[in-house]
LUMSESE-236892 format. One record per residue (C-alpha): residue number from 1; residue in one letter; x, y, z. Coordinates in steps of 0.001 Angstrom, whole numbers, plus 524288, in hexadecimal, padded with zeros to 5 digits. Each point is the difference from the previous one (the first is absolute). Layout:
LUMSESE-236892
[drenfi NUM 'a' [X Y Z]];
...
This chain:
LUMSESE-236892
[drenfi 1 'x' [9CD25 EB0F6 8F8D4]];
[drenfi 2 'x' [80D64 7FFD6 80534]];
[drenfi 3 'x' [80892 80A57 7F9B3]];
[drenfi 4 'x' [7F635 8069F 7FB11]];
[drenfi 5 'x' [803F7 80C5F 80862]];
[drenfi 6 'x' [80FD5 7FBFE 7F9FD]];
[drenfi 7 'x' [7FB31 80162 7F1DE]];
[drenfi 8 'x' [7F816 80D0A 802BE]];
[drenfi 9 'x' [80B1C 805CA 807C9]];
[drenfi 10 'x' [80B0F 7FDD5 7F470]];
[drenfi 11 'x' [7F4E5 803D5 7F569]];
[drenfi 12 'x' [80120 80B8E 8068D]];
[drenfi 13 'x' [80CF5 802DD 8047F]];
[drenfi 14 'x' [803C3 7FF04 7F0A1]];
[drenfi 15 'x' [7F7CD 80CBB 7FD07]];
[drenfi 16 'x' [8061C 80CBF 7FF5D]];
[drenfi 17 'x' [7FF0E 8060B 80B61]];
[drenfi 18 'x' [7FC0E 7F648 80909]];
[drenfi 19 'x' [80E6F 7FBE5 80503]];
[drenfi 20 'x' [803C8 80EA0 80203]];
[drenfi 21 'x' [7F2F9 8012E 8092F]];
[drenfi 22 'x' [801DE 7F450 807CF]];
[drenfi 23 'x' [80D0E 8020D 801FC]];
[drenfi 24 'x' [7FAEE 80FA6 80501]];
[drenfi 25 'x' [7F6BF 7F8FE 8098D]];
[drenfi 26 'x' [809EA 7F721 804ED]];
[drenfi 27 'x' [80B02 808DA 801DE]];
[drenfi 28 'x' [7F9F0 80DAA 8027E]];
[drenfi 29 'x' [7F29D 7FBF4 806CA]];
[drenfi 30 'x' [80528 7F3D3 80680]];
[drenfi 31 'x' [7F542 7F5DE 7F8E5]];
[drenfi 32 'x' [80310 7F1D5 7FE27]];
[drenfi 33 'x' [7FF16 8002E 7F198]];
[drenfi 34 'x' [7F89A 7F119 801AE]];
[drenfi 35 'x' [7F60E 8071B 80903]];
[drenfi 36 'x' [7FD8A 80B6F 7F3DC]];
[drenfi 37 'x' [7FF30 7F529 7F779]];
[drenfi 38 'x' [7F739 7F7F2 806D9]];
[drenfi 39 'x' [7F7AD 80AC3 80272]];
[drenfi 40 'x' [7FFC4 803C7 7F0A3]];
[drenfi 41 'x' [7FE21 7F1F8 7FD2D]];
[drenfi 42 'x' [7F3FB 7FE0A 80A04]];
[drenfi 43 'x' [7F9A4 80A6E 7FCB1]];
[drenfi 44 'x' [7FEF3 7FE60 7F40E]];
[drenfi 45 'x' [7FC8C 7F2FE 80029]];
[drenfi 46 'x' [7F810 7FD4C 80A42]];
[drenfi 47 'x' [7FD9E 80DEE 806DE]];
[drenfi 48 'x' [803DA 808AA 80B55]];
[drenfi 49 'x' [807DC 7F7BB 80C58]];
[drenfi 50 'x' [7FA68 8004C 80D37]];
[drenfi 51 'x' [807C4 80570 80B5C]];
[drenfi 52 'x' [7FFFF 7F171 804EE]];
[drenfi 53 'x' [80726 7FBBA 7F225]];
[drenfi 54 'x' [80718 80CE5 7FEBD]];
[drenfi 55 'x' [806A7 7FDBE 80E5C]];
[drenfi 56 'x' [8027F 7EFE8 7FD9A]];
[drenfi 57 'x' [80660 80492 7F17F]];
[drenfi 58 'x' [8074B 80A21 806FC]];
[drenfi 59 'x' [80524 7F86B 80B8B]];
[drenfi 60 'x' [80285 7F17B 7F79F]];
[drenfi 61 'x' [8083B 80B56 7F6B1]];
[drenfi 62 'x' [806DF 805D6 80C0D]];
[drenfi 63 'x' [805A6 7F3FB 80518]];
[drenfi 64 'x' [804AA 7FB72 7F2D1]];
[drenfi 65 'x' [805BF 80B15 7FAAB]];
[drenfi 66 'x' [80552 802EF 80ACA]];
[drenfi 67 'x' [80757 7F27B 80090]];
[drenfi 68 'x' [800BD 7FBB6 7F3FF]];
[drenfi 69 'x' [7FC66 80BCC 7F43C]];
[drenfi 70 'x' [807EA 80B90 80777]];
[drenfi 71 'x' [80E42 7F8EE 804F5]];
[drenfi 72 'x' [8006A 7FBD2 7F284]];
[drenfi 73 'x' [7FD92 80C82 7F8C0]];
[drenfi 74 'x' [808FF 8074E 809C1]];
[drenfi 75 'x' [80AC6 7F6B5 7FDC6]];
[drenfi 76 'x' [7FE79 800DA 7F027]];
[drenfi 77 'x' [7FE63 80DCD 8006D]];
[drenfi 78 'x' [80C33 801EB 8090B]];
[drenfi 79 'x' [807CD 7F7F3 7F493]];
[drenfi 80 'x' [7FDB0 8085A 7F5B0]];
[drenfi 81 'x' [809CB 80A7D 8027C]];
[drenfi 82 'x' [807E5 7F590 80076]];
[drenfi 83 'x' [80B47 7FAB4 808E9]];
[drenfi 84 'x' [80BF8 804DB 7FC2F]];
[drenfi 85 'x' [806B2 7F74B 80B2C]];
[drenfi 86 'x' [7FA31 7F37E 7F510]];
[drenfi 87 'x' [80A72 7FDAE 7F5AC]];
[drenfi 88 'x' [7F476 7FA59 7F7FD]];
[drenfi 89 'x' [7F605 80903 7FD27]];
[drenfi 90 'x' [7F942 7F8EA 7F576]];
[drenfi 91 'x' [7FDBF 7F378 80ACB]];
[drenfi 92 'x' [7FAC5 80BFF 80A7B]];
[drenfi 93 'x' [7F61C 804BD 7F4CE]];
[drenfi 94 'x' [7FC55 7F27A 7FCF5]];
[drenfi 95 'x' [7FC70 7FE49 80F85]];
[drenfi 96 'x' [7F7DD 80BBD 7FDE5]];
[drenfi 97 'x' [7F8B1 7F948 7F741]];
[drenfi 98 'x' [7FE17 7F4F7 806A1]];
[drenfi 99 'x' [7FC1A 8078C 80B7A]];
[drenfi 100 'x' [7F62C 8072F 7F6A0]];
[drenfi 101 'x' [7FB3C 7F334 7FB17]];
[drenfi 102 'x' [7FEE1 7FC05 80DDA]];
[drenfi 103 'x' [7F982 80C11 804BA]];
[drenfi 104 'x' [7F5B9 7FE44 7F4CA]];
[drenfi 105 'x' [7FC97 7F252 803A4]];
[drenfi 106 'x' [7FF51 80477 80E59]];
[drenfi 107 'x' [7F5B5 80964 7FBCE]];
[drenfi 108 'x' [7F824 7F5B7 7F60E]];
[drenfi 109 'x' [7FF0F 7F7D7 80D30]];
[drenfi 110 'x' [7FA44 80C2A 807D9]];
[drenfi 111 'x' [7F72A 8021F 7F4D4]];
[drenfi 112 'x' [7FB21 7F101 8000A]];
[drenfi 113 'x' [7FD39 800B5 81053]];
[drenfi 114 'x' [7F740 80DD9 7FC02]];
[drenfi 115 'x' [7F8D5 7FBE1 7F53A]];
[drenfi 116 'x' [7F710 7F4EE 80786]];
[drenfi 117 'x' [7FC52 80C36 80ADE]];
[drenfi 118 'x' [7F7DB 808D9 7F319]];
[drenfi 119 'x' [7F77A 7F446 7FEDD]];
[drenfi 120 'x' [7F7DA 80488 80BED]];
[drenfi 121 'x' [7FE05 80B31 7F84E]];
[drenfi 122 'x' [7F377 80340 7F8BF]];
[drenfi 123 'x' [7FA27 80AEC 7F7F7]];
[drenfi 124 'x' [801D0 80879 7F363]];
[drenfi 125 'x' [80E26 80069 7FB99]];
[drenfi 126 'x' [8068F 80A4B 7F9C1]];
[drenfi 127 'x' [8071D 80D5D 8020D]];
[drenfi 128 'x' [7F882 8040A 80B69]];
[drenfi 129 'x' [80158 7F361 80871]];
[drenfi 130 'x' [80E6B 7FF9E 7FCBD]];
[drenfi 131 'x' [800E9 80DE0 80612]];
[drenfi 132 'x' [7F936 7FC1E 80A75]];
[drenfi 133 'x' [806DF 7F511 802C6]];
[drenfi 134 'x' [80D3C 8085D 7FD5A]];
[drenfi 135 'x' [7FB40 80724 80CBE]];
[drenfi 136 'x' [7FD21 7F586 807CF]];
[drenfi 137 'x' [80E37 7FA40 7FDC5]];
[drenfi 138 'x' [8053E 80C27 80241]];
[drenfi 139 'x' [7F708 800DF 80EFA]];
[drenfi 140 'x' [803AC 7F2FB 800AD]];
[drenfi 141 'x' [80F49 80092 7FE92]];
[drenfi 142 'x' [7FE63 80C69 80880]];
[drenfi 143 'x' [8041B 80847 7F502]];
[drenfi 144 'x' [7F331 8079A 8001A]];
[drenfi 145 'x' [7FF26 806A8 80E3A]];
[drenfi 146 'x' [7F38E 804A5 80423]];
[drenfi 147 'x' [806E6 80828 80B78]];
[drenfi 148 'x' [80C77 8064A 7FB00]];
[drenfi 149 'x' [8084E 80A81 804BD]];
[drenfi 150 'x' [801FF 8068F 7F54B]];
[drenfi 151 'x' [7F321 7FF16 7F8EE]];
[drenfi 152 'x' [80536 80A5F 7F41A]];
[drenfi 153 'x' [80C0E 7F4A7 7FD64]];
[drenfi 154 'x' [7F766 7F44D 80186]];
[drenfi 155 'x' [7F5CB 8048B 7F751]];
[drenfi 156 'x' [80A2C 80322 7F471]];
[drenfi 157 'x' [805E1 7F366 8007B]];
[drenfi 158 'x' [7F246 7F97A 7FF3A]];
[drenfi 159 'x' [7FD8C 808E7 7F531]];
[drenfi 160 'x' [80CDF 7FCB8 7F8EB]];
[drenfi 161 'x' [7FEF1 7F02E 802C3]];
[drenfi 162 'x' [7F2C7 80150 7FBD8]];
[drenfi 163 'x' [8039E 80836 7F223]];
[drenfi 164 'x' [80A8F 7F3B3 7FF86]];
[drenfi 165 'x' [7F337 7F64A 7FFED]];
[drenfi 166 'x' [7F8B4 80667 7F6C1]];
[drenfi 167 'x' [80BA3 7FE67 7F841]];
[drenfi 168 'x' [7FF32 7F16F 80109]];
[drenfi 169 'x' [7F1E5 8005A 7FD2B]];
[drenfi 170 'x' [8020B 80513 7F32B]];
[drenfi 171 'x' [809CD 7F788 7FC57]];
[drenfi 172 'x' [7F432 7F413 803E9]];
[drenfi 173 'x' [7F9C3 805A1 7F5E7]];
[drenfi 174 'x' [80ABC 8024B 7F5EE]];
């Protein structure tokens, strides 16, 4: 069902908490908040991702965002200090939210090319698969080092992306 991954994903970006934790992944751990979301929504509704479906999310997501999702959330998040150089700031704030508008739709078309790639994916649904499927993004997006320098670092930001998740999964189940 097309959009069914939309509907879940603003269901739960509208519980407290959830926006604050996303927005922690994104801009502290480096996740694509579609890819958390996507694993959350897989998860729990169809069970944990393969590497195979992890990688294809994480590499569709890459070249998307990285055309598309990220010039346009630089560009609005640039505009909100403001240009003082503009002698109308109210028609610079109302870019920003067209920008913001854009930026959104950007990201409901990402979500619509990821949610055809969880149908592949079988087996029990729920917390667990959604945390394993959390992982596998993470491998996937490169995120989640096996060989790191500094093991000590790498380990506490897995620990604090994954305290971030569990976050999210409670707010599934709010």
């Amino acid at each position: 069902m097309i959009d069914a991954f939309w509907r879940f994903s603003t269901t739960l970006y509208a519980r407290e908490g959830a926006p604050e934790a996303c927005l922690a992944l994104q801009d502290q751990h480096g996740y694509d908040v579609n890819l958390v979301l996507f694993a959350l929504w897989a998860g729990f509704e169809r069970g944990a991702l393969t590497a195979d479906a992890a990688s294809a999310a994480a590499t569709l997501s890459d070249a998307w965002a990285r055309r598309a999702v990220r010039p346009l959330r630089a560009l609005r998040r640039d505009l909100k200090a403001g240009v003082p150089e503009m002698p109308d700031a109210g028609a610079v704030e109302a870019l920003r939210a067209d920008l913001k508008a854009l930026e959104l739709a950007a990201e409901r078309l990402q979500q619509r090319a990821l949610e055809p790639l969880a149908a592949a994916v079988q087996g029990p649904g729920g917390p667990d698969a959604a945390r394993a499927a959390f992982q596998a993004i993470g491998r996937a997006a490169g995120l989640r080092d096996d060989l790191e320098t500094d093991l000590r670092a790498e380990i506490e930001a897995e620990s604090a992306a994954d305290e971030l998740f569990e976050r999210l999964i409670a707010a599934v189940h709010s």
